[in-house]
C-alpha positions in Angstrom: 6.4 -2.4 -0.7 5.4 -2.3 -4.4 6.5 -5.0 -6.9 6.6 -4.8 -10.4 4.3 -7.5 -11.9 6.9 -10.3 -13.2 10.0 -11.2 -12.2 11.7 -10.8 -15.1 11.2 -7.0 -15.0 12.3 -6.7 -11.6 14.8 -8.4 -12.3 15.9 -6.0 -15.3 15.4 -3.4 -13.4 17.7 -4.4 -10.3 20.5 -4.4 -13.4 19.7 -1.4 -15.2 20.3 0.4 -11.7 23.6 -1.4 -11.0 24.3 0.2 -14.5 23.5 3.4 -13.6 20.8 3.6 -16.3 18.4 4.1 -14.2 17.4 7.0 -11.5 15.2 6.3 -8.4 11.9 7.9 -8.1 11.1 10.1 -5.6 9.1 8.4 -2.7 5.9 9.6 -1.6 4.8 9.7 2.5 2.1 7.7 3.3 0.6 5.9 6.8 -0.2 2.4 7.5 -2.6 1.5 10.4 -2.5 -2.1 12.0 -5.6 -2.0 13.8 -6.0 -4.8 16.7 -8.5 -6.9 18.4 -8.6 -9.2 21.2 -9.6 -12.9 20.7 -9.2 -16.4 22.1 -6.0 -17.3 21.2 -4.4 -13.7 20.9 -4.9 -10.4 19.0 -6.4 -10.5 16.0 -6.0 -7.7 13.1 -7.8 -6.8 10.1 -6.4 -7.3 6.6 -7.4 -6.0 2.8 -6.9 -7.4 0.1 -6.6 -5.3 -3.0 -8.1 -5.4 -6.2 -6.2 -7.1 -8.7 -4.4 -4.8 -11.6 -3.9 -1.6 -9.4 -0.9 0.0 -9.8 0.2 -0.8 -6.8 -0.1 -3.6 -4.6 -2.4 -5.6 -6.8 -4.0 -8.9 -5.4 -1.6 -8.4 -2.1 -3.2 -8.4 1.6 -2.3 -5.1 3.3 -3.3 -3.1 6.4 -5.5 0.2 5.7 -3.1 3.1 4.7 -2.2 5.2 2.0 -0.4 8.7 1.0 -0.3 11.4 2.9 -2.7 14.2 1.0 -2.0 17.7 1.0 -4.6 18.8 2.9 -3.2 16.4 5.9 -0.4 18.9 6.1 -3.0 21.6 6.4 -4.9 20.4 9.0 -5.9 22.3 12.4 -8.2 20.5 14.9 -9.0 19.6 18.0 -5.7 17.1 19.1 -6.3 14.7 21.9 -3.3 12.7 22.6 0.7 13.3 21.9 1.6 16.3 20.4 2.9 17.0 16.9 6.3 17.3 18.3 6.7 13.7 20.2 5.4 12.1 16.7 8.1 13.9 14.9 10.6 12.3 17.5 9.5 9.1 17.7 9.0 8.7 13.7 12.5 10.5 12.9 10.3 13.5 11.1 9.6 17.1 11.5 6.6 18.6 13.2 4.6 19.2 9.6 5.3 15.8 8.0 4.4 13.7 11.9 1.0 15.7 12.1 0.4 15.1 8.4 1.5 11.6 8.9 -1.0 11.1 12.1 -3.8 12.9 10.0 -3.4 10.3 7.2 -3.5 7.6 9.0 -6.7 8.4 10.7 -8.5 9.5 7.6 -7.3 6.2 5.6 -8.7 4.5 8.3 -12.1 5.6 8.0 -12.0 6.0 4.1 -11.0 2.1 3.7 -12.6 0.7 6.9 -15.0 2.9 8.2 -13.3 3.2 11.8 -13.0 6.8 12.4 -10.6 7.4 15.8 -12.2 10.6 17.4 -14.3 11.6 19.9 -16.4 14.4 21.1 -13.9 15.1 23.9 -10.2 14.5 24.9 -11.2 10.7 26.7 -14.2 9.7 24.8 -14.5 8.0 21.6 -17.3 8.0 18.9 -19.1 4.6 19.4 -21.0 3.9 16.4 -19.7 5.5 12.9 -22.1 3.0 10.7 -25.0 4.8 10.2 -26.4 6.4 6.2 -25.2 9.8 7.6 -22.0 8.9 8.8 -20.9 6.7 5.4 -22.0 9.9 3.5 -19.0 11.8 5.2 -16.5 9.2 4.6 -17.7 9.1 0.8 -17.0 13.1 1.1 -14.2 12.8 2.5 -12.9 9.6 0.2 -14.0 11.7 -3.0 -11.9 15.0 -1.6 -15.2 17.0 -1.0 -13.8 17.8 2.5 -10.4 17.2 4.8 -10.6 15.6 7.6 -10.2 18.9 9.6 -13.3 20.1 7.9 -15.0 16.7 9.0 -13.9 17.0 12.6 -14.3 20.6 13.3 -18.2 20.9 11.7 -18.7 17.9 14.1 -16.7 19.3 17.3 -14.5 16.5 17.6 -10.9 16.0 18.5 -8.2 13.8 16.6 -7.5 10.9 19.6 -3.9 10.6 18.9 -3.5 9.2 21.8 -5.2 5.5 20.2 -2.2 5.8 18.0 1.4 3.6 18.6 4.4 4.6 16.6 5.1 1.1 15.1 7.5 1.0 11.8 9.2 2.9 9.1 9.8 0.9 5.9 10.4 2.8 2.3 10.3 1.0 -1.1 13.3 -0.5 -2.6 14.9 2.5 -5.0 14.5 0.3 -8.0 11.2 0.9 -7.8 9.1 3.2 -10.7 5.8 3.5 -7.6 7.7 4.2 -4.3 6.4 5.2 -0.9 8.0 6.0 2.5 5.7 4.9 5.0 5.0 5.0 8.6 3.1 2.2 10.6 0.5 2.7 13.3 -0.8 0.3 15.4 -4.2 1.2 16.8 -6.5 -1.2 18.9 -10.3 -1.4 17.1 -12.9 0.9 19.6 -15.3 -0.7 21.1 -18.6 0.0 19.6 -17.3 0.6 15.8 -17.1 -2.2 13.0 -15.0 -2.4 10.3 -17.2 -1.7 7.2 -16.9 -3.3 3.3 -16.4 0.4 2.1 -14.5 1.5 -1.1 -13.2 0.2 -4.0 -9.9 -0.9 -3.5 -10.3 -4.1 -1.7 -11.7 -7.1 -2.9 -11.7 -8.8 0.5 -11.6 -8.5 4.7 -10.7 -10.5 7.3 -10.0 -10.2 10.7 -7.5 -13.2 11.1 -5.6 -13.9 14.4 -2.0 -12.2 13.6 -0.6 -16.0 15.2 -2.4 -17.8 12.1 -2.1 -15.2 9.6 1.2 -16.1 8.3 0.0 -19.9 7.8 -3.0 -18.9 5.6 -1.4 -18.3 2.4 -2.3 -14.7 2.2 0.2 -12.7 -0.5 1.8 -10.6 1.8 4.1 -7.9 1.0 7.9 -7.5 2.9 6.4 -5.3 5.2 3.6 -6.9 6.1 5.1 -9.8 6.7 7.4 -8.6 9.2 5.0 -6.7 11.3 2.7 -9.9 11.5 5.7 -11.7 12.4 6.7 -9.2 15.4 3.5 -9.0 16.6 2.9 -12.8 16.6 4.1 -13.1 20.1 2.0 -10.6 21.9 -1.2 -12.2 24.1 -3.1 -9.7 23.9 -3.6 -6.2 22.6 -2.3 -3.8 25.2 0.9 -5.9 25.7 1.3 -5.2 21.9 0.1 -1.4 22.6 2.1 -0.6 25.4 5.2 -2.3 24.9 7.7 0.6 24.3 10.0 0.0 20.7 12.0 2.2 18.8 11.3 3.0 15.3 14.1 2.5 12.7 14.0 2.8 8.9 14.1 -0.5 7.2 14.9 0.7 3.6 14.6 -3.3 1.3 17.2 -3.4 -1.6 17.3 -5.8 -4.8 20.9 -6.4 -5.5 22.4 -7.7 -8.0 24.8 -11.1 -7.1 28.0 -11.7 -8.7 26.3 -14.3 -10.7 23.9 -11.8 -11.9 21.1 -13.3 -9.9 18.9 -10.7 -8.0 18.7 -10.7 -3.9 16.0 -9.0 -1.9 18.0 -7.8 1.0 17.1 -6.3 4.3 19.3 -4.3 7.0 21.3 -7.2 8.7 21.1 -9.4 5.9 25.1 -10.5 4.8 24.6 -8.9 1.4 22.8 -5.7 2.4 25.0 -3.0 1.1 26.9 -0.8 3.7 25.4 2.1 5.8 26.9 5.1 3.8 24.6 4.0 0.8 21.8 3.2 2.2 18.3 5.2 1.7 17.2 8.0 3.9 13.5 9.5 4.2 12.3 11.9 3.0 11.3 14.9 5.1 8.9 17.1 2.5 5.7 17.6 4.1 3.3 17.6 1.0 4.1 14.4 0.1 
């Protein structure tokens, strides 16, 4: 989730909304994807962190992702893996928003990582997306010059889906002005690829061992956090992978105390407020 820079403003903010001065902004969908590897000690996964002084997430270690683009929603090509329709289940969604969503979060991936997770048939996977002619289509595809349906269809290859888990749902609190209603992926790293220095968003990447992670002092946002923290406990990769879990909407609130202090508060929390006001998602497909 996105935080305002200082304290003091969240904290206005939290009060202008109990006030009612204050309207929230409409989120936007985007994808997260928390790619895995396995290492001594248990699975390790990679981590950005962004540059300083962008608007959102500034200076904060996050997993590749981002919003949902319009021409996600377009896209037709080649699908290996679960269809449309099961995303939409699992991620509480209809059809157009889960294959925009799945889209997304394969294109981020490539665009901030270089790992691109499709293959030149339904069971194999591209081995090797490093070379000048491959970084020239995800600087295309980063810059808008094509979607990622152009990308795969000119190349004949299908979306693997099926590389994909259905692993979270967490939107930004409401008091929010930058707010985004995201769905996390986890996605083990193919064998063969690398995760590139690519973009300009980060400032640095790490592969760090999800068990240490949350002893290193990394700025970690809410979300981030949490899914570190649930996946701490897996040995290995396709435990993590194949161990079914049901994805619910964790919707963060800042409320305001009786001594005007401000709480962050999450479902289950004793001061979260009660179910009839909590946020729902969105379901617009554009984004």
């Amino acid at each position: 989730m996105s935080r305002p820079s200082g304290l003091h403003e969240l904290e206005e903010l939290a009060r202008a909304f109990q006030r009612g001065e204050k309207t929230p902004t409409e989120p936007r969908h985007a994808s997260t994807v928390v790619l895995l590897r396995d290492a001594p000690g248990g699975p390790e996964t990679y981590l950005l962190r962004r540059v300083k002084g962008m608007a959102f997430a500034g200076g904060m270690h996050v997993f590749p992702g981002g919003s949902v683009d319009p021409a996600d929603a377009q896209a037709h090509t080649a699908w290996a893996g679960p269809p449309a329709s099961q995303w939409a289940e699992w991620f509480g969604a209809d059809e157009p928003l889960a294959r925009a969503l799945v889209c997304a979060a394969v294109r981020e991936t490539f665009e901030e990582c270089g790992v691109l997770l499709a293959g030149p048939s339904e069971d194999e996977l591209l081995a090797d997306v490093s070379s000048d002619e491959w970084e020239a289509e995800r600087e295309a595809l980063e810059a808008r010059e094509q979607s990622l349906s152009e990308l795969l269809t000119r190349r004949g290859l299908f979306l693997r889906t099926d590389l994909l888990r259905p692993f979270a749902h967490w939107i930004t609190p409401e008091i929010e002005p930058k707010r985004f209603d995201t769905r996390f992926f986890l996605a083990e790293m193919p064998a063969g690829q690398v995760c590139r220095h690519v973009g300009g968003e980060a400032d640095e990447r790490l592969w760090v061992r999800v068990k240490d992670a949350l002893d290193q002092g990394l700025t970690l946002m809410p979300p981030t956090h949490n899914s570190l923290r649930d996946l701490a406990g897996y040995d290995d990769v396709r435990t993590a992978l194949d161990d079914p879990r049901e994805v619910t909407l964790v919707a963060p609130k800042l409320v305001v105390m009786p001594d005007d202090t401000v709480k962050f508060v999450v479902p289950g929390d004793v001061d979260y407020p009660t179910a009839s006001e909590r946020v729902r998602p969105t379901r617009d497909p554009r984004g």
